[in-house]
C-alpha positions as CSV (number, residue, x, y, z in Angstrom):
1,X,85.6,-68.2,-79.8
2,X,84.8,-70.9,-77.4
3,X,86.2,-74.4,-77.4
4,X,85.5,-76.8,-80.2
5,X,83.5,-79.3,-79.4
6,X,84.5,-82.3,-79.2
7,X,81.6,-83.5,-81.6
8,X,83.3,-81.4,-84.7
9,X,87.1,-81.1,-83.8
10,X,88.4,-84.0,-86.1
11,X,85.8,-82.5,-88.7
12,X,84.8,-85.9,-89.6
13,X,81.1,-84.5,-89.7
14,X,79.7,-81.3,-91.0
15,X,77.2,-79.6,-88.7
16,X,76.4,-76.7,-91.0
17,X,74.5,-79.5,-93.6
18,X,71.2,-78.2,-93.5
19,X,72.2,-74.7,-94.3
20,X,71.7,-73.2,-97.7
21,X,74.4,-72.0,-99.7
22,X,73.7,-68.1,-98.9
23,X,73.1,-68.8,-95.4
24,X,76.8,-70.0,-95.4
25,X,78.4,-66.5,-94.0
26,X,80.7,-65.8,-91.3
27,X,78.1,-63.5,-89.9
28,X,74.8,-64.4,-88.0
29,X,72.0,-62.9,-86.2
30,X,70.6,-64.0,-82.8
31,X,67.9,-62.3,-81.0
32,X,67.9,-60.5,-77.2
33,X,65.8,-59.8,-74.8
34,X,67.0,-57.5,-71.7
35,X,66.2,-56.0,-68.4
36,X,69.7,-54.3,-68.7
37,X,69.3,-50.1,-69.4
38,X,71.0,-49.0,-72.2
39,X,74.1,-47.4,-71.2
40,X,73.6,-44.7,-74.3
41,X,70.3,-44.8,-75.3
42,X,70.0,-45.9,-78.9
43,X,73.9,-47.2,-79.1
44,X,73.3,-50.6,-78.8
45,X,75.5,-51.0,-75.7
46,X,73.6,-52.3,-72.5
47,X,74.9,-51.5,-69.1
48,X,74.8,-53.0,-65.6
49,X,71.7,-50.8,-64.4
50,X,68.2,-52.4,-64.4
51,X,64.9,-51.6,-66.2
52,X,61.8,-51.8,-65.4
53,X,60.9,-53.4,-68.8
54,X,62.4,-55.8,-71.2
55,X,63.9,-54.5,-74.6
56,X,63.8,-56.5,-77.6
57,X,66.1,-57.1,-80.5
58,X,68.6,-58.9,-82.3
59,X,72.6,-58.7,-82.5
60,X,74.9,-59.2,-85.6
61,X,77.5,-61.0,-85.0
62,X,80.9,-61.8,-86.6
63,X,83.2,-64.6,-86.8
64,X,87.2,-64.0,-87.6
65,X,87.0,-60.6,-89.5
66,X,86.7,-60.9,-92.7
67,X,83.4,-63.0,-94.2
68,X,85.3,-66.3,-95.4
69,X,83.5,-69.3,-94.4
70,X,85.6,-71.7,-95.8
71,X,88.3,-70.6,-92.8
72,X,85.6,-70.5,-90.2
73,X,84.3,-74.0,-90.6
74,X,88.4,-74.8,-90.6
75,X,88.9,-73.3,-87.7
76,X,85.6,-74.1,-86.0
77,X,84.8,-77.4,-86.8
78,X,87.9,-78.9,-89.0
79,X,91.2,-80.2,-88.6
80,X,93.1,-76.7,-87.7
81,X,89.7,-76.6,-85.0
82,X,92.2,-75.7,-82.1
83,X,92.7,-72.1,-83.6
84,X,89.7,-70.0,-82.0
85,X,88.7,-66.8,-84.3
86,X,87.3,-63.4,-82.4
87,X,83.4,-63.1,-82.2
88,X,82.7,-59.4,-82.3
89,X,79.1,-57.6,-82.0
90,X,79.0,-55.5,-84.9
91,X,75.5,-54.0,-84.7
92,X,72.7,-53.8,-82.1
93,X,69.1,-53.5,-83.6
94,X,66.7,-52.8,-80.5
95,X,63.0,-53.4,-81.6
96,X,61.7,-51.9,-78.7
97,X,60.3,-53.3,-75.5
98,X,57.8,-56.4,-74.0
99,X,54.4,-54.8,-73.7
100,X,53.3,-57.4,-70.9
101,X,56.3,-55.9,-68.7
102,X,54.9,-51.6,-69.4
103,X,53.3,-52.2,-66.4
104,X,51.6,-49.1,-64.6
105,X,49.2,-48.3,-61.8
106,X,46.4,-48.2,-63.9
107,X,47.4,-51.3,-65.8
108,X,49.2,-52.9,-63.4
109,X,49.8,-56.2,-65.4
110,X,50.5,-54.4,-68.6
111,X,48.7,-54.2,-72.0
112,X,46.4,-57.1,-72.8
113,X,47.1,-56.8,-76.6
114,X,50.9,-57.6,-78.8
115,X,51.7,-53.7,-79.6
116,X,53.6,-52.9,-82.6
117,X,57.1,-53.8,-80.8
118,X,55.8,-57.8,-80.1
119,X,54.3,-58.2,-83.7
120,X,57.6,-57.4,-85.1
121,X,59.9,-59.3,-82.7
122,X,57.5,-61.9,-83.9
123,X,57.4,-61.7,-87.1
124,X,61.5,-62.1,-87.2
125,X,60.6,-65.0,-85.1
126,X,58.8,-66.7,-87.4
127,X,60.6,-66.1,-90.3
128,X,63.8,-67.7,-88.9
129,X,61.6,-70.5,-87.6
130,X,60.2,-70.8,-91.0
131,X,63.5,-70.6,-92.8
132,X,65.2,-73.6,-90.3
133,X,64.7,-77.4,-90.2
134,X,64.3,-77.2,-86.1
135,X,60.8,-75.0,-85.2
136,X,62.2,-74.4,-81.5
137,X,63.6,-71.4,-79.7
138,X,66.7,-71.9,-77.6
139,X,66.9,-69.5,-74.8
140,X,70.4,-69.0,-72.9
141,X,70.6,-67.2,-69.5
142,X,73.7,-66.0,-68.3
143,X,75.3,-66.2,-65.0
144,X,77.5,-63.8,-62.6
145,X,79.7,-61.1,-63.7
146,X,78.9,-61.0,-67.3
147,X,78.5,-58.2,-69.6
148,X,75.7,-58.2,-72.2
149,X,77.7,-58.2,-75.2
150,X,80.1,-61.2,-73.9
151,X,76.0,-63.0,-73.1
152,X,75.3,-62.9,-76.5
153,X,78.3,-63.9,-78.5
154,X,78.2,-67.0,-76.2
155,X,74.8,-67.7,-77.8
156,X,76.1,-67.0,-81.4
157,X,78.5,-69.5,-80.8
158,X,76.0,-72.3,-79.8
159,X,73.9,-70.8,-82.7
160,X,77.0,-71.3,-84.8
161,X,77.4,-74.9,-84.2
162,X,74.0,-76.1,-83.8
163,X,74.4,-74.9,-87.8
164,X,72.4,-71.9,-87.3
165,X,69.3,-74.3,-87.0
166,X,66.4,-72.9,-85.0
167,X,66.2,-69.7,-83.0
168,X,68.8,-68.9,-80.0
169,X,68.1,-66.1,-78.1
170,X,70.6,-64.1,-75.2
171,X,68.1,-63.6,-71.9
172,X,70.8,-60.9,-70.2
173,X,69.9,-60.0,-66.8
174,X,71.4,-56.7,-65.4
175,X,74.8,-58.6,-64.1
176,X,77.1,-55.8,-62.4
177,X,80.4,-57.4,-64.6
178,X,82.3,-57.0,-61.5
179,X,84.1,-59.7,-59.3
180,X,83.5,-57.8,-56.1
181,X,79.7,-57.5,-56.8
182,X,77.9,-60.9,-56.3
183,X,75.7,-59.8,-53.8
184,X,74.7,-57.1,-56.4
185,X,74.4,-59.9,-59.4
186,X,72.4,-62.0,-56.9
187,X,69.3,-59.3,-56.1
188,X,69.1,-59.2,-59.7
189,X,68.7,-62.6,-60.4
190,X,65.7,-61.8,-58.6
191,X,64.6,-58.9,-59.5
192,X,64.8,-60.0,-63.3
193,X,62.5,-63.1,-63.1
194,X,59.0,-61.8,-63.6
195,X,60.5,-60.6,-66.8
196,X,61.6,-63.8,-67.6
197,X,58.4,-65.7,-67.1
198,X,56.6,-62.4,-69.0
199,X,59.1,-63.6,-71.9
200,X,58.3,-67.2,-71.7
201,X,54.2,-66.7,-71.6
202,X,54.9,-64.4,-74.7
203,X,56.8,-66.6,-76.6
204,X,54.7,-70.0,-75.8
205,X,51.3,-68.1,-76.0
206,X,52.1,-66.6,-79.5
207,X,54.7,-68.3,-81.4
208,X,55.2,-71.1,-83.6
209,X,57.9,-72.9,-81.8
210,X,57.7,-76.8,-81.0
211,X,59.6,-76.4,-77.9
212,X,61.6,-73.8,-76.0
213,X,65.0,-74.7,-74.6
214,X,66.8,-73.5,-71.8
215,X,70.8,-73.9,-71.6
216,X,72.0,-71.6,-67.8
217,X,75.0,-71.1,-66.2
218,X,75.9,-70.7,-63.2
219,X,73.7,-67.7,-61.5
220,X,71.5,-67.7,-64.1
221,X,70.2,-71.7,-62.9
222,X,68.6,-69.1,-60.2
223,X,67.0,-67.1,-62.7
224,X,65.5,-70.4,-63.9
225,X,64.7,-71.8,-61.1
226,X,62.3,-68.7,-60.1
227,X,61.0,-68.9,-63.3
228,X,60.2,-73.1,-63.5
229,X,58.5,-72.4,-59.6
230,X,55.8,-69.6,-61.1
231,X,55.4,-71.5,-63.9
232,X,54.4,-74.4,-62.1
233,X,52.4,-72.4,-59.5
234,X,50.6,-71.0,-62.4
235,X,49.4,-74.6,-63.3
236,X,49.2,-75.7,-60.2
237,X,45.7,-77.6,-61.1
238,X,46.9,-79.1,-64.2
239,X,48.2,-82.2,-64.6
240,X,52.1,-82.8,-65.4
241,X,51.1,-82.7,-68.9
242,X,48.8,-80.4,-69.4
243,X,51.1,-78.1,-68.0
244,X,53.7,-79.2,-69.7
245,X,51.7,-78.9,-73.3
246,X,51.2,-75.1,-71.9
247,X,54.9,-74.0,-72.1
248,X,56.3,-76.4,-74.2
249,X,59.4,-76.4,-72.7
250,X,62.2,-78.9,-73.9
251,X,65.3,-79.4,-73.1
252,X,67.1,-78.1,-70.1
253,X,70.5,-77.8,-69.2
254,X,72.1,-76.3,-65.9
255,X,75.8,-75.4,-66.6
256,X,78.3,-75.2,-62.9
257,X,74.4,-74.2,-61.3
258,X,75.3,-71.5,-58.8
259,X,72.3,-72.6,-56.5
260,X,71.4,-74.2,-53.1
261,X,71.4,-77.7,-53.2
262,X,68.1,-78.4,-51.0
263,X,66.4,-75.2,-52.9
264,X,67.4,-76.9,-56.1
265,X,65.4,-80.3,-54.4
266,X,62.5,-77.7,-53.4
267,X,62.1,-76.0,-56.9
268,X,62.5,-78.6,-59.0
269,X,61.9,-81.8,-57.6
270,X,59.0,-81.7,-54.8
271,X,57.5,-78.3,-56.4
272,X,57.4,-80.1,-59.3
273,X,58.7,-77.6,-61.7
274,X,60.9,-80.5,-63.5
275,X,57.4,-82.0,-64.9
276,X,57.2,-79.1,-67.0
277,X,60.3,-80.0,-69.0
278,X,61.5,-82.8,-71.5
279,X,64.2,-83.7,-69.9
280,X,66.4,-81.7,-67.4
281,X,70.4,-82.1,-67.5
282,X,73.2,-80.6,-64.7
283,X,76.6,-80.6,-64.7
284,X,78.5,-80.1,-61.7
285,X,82.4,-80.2,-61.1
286,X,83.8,-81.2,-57.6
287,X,87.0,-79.3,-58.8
288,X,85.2,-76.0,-59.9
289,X,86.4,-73.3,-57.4
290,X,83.9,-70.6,-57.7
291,X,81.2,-72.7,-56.5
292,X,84.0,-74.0,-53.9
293,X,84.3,-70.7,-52.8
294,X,80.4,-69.8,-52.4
295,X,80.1,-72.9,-50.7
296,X,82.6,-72.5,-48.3
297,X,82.7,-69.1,-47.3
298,X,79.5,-67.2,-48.9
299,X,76.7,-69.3,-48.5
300,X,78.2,-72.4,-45.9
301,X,75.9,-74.6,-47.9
302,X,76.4,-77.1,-50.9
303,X,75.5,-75.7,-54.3
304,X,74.2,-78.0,-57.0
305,X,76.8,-77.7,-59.5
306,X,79.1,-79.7,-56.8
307,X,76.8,-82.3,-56.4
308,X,78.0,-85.6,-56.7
309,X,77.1,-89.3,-55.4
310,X,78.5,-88.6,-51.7
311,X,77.3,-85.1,-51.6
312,X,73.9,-86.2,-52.4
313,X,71.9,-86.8,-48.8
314,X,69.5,-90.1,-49.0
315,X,66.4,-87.2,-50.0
316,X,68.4,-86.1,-53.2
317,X,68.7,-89.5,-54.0
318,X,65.1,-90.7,-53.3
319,X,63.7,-88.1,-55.4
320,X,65.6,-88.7,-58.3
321,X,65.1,-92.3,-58.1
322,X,61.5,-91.1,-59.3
323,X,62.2,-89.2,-62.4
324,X,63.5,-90.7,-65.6
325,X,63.9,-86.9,-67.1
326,X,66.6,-85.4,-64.7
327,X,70.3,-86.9,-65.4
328,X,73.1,-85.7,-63.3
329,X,77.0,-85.1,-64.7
330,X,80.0,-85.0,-62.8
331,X,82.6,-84.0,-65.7
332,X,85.3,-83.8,-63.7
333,X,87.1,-86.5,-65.8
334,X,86.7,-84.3,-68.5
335,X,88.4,-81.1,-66.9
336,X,86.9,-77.4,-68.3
337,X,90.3,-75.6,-69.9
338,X,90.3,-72.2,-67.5
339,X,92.0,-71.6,-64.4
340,X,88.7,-71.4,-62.1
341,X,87.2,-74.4,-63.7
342,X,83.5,-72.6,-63.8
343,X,82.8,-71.8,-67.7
344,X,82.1,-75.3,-68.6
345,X,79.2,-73.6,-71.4
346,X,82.9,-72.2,-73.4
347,X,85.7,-73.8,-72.4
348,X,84.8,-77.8,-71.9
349,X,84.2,-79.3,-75.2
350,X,82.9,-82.5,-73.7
351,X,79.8,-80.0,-72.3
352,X,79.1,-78.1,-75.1
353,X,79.3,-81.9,-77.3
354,X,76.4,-83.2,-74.8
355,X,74.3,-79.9,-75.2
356,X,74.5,-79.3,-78.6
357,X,73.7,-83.1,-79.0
358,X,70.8,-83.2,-77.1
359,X,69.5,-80.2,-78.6
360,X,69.8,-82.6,-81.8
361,X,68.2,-85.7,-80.5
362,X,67.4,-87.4,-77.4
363,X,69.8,-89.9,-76.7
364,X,70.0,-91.5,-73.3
365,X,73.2,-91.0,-71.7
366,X,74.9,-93.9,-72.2
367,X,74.2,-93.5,-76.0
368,X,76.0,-90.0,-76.0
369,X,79.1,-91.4,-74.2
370,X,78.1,-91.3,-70.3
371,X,78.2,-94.4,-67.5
372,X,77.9,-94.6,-64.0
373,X,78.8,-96.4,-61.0
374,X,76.7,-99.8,-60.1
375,X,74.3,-98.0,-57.8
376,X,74.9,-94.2,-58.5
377,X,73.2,-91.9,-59.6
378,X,75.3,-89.4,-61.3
379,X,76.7,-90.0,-64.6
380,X,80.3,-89.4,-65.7
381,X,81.6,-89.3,-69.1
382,X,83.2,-92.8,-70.2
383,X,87.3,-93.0,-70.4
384,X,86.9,-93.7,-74.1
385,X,84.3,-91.2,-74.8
386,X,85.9,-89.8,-77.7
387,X,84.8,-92.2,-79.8
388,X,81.7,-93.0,-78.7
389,X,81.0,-89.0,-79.0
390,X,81.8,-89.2,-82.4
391,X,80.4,-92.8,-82.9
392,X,76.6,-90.9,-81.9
393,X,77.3,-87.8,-84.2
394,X,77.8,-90.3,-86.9
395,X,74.4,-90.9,-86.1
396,X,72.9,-87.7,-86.9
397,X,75.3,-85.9,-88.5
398,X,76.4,-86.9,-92.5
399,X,80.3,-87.2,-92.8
400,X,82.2,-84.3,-94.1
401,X,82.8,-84.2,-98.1
């Protein structure tokens, strides 16, 4: 299990409030969507090779074992928080795959018309929609060397805490789960965002949901950032708002973002693509050593999840001098608990309080515990921000019984 947040690990508030007594199960479902092939076909277990479509489905998940739910809010958000149960897949249900992306020579942009396979995926949708107090879908994206199964426990877990309130959904691209294979992991980021946008126009063009949400790490903020460009090329004659009102897309949050630092400026600042969100959020880490690495010796250029006021050239800064919906977090006062310093998503509580909050409300960032420099522009999080964490879950949150 990941980290506790630090929004829940006094358990002075009780995020599972809104959830009715039967819902109250140490099991959950969350749904998938992946460009992964199965590595058995109808097993349930997703490889590293690609498809040429996207599969649909959802994934049980458990929590400890044994279905106790007392114990898992203890040791999940409660006073014995800093002992972490197992999060096991225990079944796979594959619904079948995205007409839009059964593309063929004859139909080269796919059928026109939901099939059977969307309907249902839909309909399971809706119902959890219906059933929840939030109507949004939040979508996670993975980054480098991670399997599929380890992808979507990380969104049960986020699906756990946000009290199993709205829909999260595991976008897993074909990631080759291998240390040595980043230049493998890299061509599929590409390859897998048509898919990703197919998703997205699906989802916007025929559910329910308020607003879709985005939460990436690390190589998969380039999966997002190929998918916010063709978004915003597709409405490149709307307005900021129209467009925006087309995709509905909320909030946004780039985890360690494994991505060029003036392609992160082209994508979303002069291309525009951050009009098309609420509000966009990136952490970055000057002390996270993966991206060190890339930087240094892969890529000889600075990757946005290091960015920080000095890194930032007098462009960077100019541009987001104009936008009141991009904040950027250095949270190196707030270190993540691994030995790379790169999973921030799992392993830095102070990250996964911010997300999940925001994914609550909208509070600025100094109301969720964050201050800056006179005449910065990146945010840190305050010396005493354990309390004034907790002093904005108050907010939203009832106390515990």
């Amino acid at each position: 299990m990941m980290v506790t947040p630090t929004l829940f690990a006094t358990g002075e508030v009780d995020p599972f409030f809104e959830l009715p007594e039967d819902a109250r199960k140490s099991r959950l479902s969350v749904f998938y969507a992946t460009d992964r092939l199965e590595d058995h076909p109808g097993w349930g277990n997703y490889g590293r090779r690609r498809s040429s479509t996207l599969d649909l489905g959802t994934c049980e998940v458990n929590f400890g074992g044994s279905d106790n739910w007392d114990t898992l809010v203890r040791l999940t958000a409660g006073y014995d928080s800093g002992r972490r149960p197992s999060v096991e897949i225990e079944k796979t249900r594959r619904i079948g795959d995205l007409y839009t992306t059964r593309r063929t020579a004859e139909e080269p942009t796919g059928p026109a018309e939901p099939d059977s396979t969307a309907k249902e995926f839909l309909r399971q949708i809706e119902a959890a929609l219906e059933a929840s107090s939030q109507r949004e879908i939040t979508i996670y994206i993975h980054g480098f060397k991670n399997g599929f199964h380890e992808a979507v426990k990380t969104t049960a877990e986020y699906a756990h805490y946000a009290g199993n309130q709205g829909v999260f959904l595991c976008y897993s691209w074909p990631s080759y789960n291998s240390l040595w294979e980043y230049s493998h992991d890299r061509e599929s980021a590409r390859f897998t965002g048509t898919h990703l946008r197919q998703l997205v126009e699906f989802l916007a063009e025929h559910s329910s949901a308020t607003k879709i949400n985005f939460f990436c790490h690390s190589t998969g903020s380039q999966v997002f950032g190929t998918l916010m460009r063709e978004l915003r090329l597709l409405t490149h004659g709307l307005a900021p708002e129209a467009a925006h009102q087309r995709y509905r897309i909320g909030q946004t949050f780039l985890i360690a973002p494994d991505i060029d630092l003036a392609v992160a400026r082209e994508r979303f600042l002069e291309e525009g693509a951050v009009d098309l969100c609420d509000h966009l959020t990136i952490y970055t880490s000057d002390s996270d050593f993966a991206l060190y690495y890339a930087s240094r010796y892969l890529y000889r250029e600075p990757r946005l999840g290091m960015a920080e006021d000095d890194v930032l050239t007098e462009e960077d800064a100019a541009w987001l001098k104009t936008l009141d919906n991009v904040t950027v977090i250095d949270i190196d006062r707030r270190p993540t608990q691994t030995l790379i310093g790169h999973t921030h998503q799992r392993y830095n509580p102070a990250v996964s309080s911010d997300i999940l909050l925001m994914l609550r409300r909208e509070f600025t960032p100094a109301e969720r515990g964050l201050q800056r420099a006179e005449g910065g522009l990146v945010w840190r999080f305050a010396d005493d921000y354990d309390d004034r964490i907790r002093a904005a879950a108050r907010q939203v949150y009832p106390a515990r019984d």
